[in-house]
N, C-alpha and C positions, 0 to 999 in steps of 0.2 A: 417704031421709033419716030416717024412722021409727024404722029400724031402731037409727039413733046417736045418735037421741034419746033412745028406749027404754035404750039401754045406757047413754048418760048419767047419765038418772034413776035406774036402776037402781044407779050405780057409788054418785051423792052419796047415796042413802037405807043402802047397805053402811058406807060411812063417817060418817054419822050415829048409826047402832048400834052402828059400834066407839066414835065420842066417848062415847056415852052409858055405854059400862063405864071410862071416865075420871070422868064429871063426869052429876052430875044434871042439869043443866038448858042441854046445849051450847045456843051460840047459831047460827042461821044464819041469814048473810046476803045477799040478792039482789041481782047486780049493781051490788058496792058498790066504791064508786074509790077506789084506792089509791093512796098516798104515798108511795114507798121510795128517796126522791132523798137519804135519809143514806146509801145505800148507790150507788148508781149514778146518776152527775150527770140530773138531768132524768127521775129517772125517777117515773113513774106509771102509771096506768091503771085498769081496771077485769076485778074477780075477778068473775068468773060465779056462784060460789057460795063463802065462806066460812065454814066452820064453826071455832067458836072454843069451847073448850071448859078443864077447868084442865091448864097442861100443853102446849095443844096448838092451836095454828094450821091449820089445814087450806084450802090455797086451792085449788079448781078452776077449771079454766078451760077451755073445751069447743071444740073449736078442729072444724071443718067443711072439708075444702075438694076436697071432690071430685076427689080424684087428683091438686091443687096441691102441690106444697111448701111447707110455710109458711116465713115469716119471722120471726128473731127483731130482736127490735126493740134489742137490743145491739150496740155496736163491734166489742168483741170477744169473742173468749171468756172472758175474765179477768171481762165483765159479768155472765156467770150466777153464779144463786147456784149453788154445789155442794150438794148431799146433806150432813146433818150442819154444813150453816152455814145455817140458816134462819133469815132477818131478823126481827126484830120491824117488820112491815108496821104504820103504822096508817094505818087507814081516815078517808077524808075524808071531813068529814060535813059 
């Protein structure tokens, strides 16, 4: 499991240095739970890591599961968001 830890880490600190040629002072946030039930009834949950930056939302989410399939926690497909429709999530504090 190191190994997709390492790459994890590795991928959010690449996307922190691309925010940073956006915005001086991106933000990142640990394991912060999210609110997007204007978008999809009941929905929430919590981002592993978001960086927020001007411009720019960036949510990770680091998903583990040993040769599992994951599950998405949608009805149907019409519940994802698509590429190019990315919600204004905000974080619940």
């Amino acid at each position: 499991m190191d190994a997709y830890t390492d790459g994890y880490v590795e991928f959010v600190l690449e996307q922190l240095e691309e925010a940073k040629m956006l915005c001086a002072d991106p933000l990142v946030l640990i394991e912060q739970r999210l609110d997007f039930s204007c978008y999809v009834p009941d929905g929430f949950g919590t981002g592993d890591c978001l960086i927020v930056a001007d411009k720019l939302l960036h949510i990770i989410d680091f998903k583990y599961g040993a040769g599992r399939p994951g599950r998405r926690g949608g009805k149907s497909p019409d519940d994802a968001v698509r590429p190019g429709r990315a919600p204004a999530v905000r974080p619940s504090l």
